[in-house]
C-alpha positions as CSV (number, residue, x, y, z in Angstrom):
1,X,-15.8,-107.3,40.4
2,X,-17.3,-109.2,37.7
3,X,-15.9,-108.5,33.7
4,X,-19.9,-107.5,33.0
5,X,-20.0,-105.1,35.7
6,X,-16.6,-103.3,35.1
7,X,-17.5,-102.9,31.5
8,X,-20.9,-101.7,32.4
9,X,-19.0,-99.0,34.8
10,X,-16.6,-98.2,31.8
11,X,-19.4,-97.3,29.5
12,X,-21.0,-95.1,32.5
13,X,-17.4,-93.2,32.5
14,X,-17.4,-92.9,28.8
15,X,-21.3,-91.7,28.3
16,X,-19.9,-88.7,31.2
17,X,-21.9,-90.2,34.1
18,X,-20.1,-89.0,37.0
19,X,-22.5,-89.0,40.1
20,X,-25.0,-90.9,41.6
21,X,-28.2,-88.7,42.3
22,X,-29.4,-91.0,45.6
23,X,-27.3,-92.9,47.7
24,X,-29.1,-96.1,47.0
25,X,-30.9,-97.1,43.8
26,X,-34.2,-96.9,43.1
27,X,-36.5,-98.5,40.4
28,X,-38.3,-95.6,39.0
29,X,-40.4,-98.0,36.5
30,X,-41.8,-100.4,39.4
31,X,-43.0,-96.9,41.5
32,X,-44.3,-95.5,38.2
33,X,-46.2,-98.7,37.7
34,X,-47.2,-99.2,41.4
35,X,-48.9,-95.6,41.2
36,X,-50.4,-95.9,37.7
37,X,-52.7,-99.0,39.1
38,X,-53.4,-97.0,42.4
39,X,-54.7,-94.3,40.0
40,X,-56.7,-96.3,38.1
41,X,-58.2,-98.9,40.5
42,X,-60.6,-96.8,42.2
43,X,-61.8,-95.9,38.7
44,X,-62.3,-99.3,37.5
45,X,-63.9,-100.4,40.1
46,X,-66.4,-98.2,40.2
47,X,-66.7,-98.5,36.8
48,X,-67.1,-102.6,37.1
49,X,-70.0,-102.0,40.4
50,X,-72.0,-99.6,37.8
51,X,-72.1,-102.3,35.6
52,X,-73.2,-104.4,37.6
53,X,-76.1,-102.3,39.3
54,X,-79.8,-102.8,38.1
55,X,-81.6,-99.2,36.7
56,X,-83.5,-98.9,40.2
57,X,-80.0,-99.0,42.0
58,X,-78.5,-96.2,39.3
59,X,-81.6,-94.3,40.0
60,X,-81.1,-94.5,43.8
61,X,-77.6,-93.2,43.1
62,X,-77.9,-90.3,40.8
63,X,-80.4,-89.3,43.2
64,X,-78.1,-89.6,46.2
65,X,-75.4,-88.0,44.5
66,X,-77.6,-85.1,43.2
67,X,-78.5,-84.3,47.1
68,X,-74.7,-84.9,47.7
69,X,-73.6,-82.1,45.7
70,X,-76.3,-79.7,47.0
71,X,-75.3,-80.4,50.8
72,X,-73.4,-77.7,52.8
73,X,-69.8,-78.4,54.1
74,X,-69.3,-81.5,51.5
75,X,-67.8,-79.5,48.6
76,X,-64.5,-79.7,49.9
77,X,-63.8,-83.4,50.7
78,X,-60.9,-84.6,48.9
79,X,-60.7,-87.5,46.2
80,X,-58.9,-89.5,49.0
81,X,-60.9,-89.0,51.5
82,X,-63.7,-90.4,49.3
83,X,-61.9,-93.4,48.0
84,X,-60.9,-94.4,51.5
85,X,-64.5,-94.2,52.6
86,X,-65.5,-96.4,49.4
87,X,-62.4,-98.9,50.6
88,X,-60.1,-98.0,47.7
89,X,-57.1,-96.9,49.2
90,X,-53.8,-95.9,47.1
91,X,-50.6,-97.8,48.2
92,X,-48.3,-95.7,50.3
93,X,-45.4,-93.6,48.4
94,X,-42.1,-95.1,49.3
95,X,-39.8,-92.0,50.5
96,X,-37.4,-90.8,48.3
97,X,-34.0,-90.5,50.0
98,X,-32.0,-87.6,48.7
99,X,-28.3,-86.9,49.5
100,X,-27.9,-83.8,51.3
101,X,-26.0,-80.9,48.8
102,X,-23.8,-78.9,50.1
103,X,-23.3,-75.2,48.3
104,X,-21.0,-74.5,45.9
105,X,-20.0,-71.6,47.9
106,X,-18.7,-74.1,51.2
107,X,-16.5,-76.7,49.0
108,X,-14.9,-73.8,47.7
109,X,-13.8,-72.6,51.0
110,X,-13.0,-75.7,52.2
111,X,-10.7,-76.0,49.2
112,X,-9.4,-72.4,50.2
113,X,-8.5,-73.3,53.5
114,X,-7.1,-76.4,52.6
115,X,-4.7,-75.2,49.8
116,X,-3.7,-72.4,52.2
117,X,-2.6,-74.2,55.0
118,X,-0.2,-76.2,52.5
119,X,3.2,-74.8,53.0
120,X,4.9,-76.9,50.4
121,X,4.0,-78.8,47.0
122,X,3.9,-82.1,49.0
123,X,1.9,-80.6,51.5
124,X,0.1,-79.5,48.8
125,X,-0.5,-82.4,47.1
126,X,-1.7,-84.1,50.3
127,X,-4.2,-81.7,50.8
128,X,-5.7,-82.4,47.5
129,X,-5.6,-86.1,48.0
130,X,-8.2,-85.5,51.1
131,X,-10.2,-83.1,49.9
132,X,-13.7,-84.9,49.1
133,X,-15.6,-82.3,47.7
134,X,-15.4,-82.8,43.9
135,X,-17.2,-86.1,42.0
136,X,-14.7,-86.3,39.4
137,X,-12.3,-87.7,42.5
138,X,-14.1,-90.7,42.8
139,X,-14.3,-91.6,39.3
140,X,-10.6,-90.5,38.2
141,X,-8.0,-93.4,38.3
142,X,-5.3,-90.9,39.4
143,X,-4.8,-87.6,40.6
144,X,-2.7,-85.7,38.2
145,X,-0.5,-83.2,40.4
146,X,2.5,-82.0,38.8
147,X,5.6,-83.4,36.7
148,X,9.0,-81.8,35.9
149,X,11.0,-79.5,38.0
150,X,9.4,-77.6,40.6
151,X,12.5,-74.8,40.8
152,X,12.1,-74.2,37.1
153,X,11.4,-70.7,35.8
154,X,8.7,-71.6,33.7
155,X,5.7,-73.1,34.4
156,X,3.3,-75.0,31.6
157,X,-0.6,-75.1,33.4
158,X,-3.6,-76.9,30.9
159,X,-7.1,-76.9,31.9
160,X,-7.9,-81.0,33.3
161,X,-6.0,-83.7,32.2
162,X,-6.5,-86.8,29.5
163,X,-6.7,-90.0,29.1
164,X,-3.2,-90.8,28.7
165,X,-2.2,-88.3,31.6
166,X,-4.5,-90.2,34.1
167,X,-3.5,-93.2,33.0
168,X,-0.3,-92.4,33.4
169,X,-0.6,-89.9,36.3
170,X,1.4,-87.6,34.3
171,X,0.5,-83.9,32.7
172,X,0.7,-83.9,28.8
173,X,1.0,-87.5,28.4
174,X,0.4,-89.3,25.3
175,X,0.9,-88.1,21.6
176,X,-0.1,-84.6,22.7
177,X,2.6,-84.8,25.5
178,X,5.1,-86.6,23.3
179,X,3.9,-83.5,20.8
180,X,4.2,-80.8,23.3
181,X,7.5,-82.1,24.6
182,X,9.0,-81.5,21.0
183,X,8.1,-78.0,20.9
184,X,9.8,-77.6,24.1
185,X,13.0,-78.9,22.9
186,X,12.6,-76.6,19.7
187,X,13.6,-73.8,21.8
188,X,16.3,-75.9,23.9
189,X,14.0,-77.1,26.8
190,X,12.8,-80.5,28.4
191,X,10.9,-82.1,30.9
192,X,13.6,-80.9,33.5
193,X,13.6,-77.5,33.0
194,X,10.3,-76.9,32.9
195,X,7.1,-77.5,35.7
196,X,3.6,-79.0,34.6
197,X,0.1,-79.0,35.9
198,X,-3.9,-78.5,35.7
199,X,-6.3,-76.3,36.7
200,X,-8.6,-79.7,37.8
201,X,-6.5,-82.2,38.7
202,X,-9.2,-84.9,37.8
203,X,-10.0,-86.3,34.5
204,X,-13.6,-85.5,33.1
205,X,-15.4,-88.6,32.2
206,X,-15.8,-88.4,28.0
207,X,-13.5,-86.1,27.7
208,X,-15.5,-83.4,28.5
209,X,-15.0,-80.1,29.6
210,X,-15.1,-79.5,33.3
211,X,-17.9,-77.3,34.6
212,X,-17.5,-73.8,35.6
213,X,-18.2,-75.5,39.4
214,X,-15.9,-77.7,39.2
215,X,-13.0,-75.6,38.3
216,X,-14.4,-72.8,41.1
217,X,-13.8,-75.9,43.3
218,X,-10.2,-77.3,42.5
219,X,-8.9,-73.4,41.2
220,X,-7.8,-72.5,45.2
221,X,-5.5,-75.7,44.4
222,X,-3.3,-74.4,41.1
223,X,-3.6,-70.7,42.3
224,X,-1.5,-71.9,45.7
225,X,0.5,-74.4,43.2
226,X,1.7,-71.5,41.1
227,X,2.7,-69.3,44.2
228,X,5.1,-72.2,45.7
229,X,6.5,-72.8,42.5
230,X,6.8,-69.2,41.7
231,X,8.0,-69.3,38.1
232,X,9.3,-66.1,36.2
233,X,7.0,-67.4,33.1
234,X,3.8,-68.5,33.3
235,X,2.0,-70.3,30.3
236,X,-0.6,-71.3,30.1
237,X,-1.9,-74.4,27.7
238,X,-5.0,-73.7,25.9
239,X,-8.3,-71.7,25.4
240,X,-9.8,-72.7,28.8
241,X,-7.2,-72.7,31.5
242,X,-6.5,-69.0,29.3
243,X,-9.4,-68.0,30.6
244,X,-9.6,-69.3,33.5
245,X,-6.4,-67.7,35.1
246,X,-6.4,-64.6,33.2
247,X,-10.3,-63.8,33.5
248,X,-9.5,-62.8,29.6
249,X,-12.9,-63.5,27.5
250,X,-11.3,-63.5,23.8
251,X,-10.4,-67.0,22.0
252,X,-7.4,-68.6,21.8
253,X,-6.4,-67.1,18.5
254,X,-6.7,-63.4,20.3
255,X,-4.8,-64.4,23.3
256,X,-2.0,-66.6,21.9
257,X,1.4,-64.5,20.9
258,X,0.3,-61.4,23.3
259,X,1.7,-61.2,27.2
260,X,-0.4,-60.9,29.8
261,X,0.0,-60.5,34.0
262,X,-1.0,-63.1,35.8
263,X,-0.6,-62.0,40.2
264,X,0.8,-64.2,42.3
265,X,2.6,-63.4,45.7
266,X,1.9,-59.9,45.1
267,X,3.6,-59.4,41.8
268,X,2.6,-59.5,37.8
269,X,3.8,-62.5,36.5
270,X,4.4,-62.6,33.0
271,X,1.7,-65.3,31.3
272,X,1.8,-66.0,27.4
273,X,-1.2,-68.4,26.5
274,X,-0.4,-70.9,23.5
275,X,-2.4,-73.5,21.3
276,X,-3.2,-76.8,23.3
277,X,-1.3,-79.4,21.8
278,X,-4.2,-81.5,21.1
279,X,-5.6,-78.4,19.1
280,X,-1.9,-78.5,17.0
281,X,-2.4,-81.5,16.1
282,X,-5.8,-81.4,14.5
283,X,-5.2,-78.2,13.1
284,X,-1.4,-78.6,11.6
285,X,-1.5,-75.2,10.0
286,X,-1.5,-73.0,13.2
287,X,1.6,-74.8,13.9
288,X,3.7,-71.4,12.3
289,X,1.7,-69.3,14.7
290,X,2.9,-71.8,17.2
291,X,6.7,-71.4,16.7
292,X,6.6,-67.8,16.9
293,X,4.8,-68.0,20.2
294,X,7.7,-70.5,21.3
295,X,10.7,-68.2,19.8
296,X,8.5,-65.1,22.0
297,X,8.7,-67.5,25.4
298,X,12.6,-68.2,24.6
299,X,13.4,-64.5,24.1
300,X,11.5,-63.6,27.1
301,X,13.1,-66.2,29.1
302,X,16.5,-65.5,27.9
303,X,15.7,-62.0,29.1
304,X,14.7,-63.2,32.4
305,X,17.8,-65.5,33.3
306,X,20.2,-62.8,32.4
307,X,19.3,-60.2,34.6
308,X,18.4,-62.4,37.8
């Protein structure tokens, strides 16, 4: 691949182009021009022959046409029809190929069935790497599954990932990571004793948000991920993947600092949601409400390893 044409894909990724409508391209200004001068031609020449005509042949016409127009059964002849009798015919449409779309509904089964079936997180993870039926797959650079320890007790789960987790191939990578990783250890935890992931596995091109689709698509995915890791803590990372899991509708400023139930293998897991990192960061006063939210989690987990 050429330097031009990687760069040219690069800016696609970046202006959040992340599917192709048609399997093959088409140049919509050449058909737009192709039917503009079928449009016009008949009118221009007819426009050039009247010129051209002497008053006895315009005479002869108008007459003709005014016994036309009184005539039984010709009313209803169409403007092609006509032009193709005068010998002005319009160039053929070229047919528009069109990808066939599958419902919403089916992907999200397939992902049911597939995520399902997976009887372990590597089985798990191998499902996801076949399963074809969300775009953001074919532009991500990595899949983003999972980092730390899958026997911890708490489990960390953020909406999609970032640039510097798919470039990495890492959950909460990057200053937010390096960020987030230092408010773990504030409350005596690391990267060891604790179990990361994303709702979408995939990173959104432009950092946007992923749609309400897309996360119907890849949730199956996390939901089974949380049952096999089965954590006695669940928290979850942010506004969205708040939502998301908890079907909760209030901002994160509501949610934060209050428990919640999250079920999972027919039990009410305790779920705390908590400021993204990336929102901490720009916003370096709501780091207070932050700490207590950690210092809530630590008491709470203290709680938890003493009595099992």
């Amino acid at each position: 691949m050429s330097h031009a044409m990687r760069e040219l894909l690069e800016f696609y990724i970046a202006s959040g182009v992340d599917c192709a409508l048609e399997d093959t391209p088409q140049d919509r200004f050449a058909e737009s021009a192709l039917a503009l001068v079928a449009r016009n031609a008949p009118v221009a020449r007819q426009s050039n022959s009247k010129a051209l005509q002497t008053p006895a042949q315009k005479t002869g016409i108008q007459a003709a046409g005014i016994a036309q127009s009184g005539m039984s059964g010709q009313s209803g002849q169409s403007g092609q029809a006509v032009a193709a009798s005068q010998g002005f015919n319009e160039a053929p449409a070229r047919p528009i190929q069109r990808t066939e779309k599958i419902p919403v509904e089916e992907i999200v089964a397939s992902a049911q069935a597939l995520a399902e079936k997976a009887g372990s997180l590597e089985e798990l993870q191998n499902a996801l790497s076949s399963f074809e039926g969300c775009n953001l797959k074919r532009l991500a650079k990595n899949t983003v599954f999972s980092d730390g320890n899958p026997k911890a007790k708490i489990m960390l789960v953020g909406e999609a990932p970032g640039r510097d987790d798919e470039y990495y191939g890492l959950p909460f990578s990057g200053p937010a990571g390096q960020f987030l990783n230092q408010m773990l250890g504030s409350i005596g935890l690391d990267r060891t004793s604790v179990y990361f992931a994303h709702i979408v596995p995939w990173r959104p091109p432009g950092e946007l948000r992923p749609t309400a689709n897309v996360t119907r698509m890849c949730r199956p995915f996390i939901e089974r991920q949380i049952e096999l890791v089965d954590p006695d803590i669940l928290v979850l990372v942010g506004e969205a993947a708040a939502k998301n899991l908890t079907g909760q509708s209030e901002n994160i400023v509501q949610l934060r600092g209050r428990w919640t139930t999250y079920k999972c293998n027919d039990r009410d897991m305790l779920t705390m949601p908590i400021f993204h990192p990336d929102y901490l960061l720009r916003a370096p006063a709501q780091k207070r409400l932050a700490w207590q939210d950690l210092l809530t989690i630590k008491r709470k987990l203290d709680e938890v390893s003493s009595v099992s």
